[in-house]
C-alpha positions, 0 to 999 in steps of 0.5 A: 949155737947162735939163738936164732932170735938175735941172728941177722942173715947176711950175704956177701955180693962182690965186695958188699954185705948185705941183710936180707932185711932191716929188722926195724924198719923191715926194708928188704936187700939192704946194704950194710955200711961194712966189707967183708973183711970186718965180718970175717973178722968178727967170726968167733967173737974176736971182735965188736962192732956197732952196725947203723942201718942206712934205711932207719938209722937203727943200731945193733951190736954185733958180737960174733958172726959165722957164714951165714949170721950176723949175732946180735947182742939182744933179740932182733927177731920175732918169736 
């Protein structure tokens, strides 16, 4: 089960991914710089990647992802 406090909700429009918001600096619809094939490759864990924000420049290490949920390596979300 992903802990919801380090999962990032994505959606996949055409060929772009995006979040529904940056959990830094908290802009909405943001477009994520990775394409839909890099997600569902990392679908059960097989693969890592970091993930730079465009908005903020912030980071996140992503260690696994299912359909709905990028899951990040530490909390990213409030309690």
């Amino acid at each position: 089960m992903i802990p919801l406090r380090n999962s990032l909700p994505y959606d996949i429009v055409r060929n772009d991914v995006f979040a529904q918001d940056c959990p830094f600096c908290r802009s909405s619809h943001v477009h994520l710089p990775i394409k839909p094939d890099d997600v569902k490759s990392m679908y059960g864990g097989a693969r890592k990647l970091t993930l730079i924000f465009p908005c903020c420049h912030g980071s996140l290490r992503i260690i696994d992802a299912d359909q709905d949920y990028l899951l990040a390596n530490r909390p990213i979300r409030g309690k």
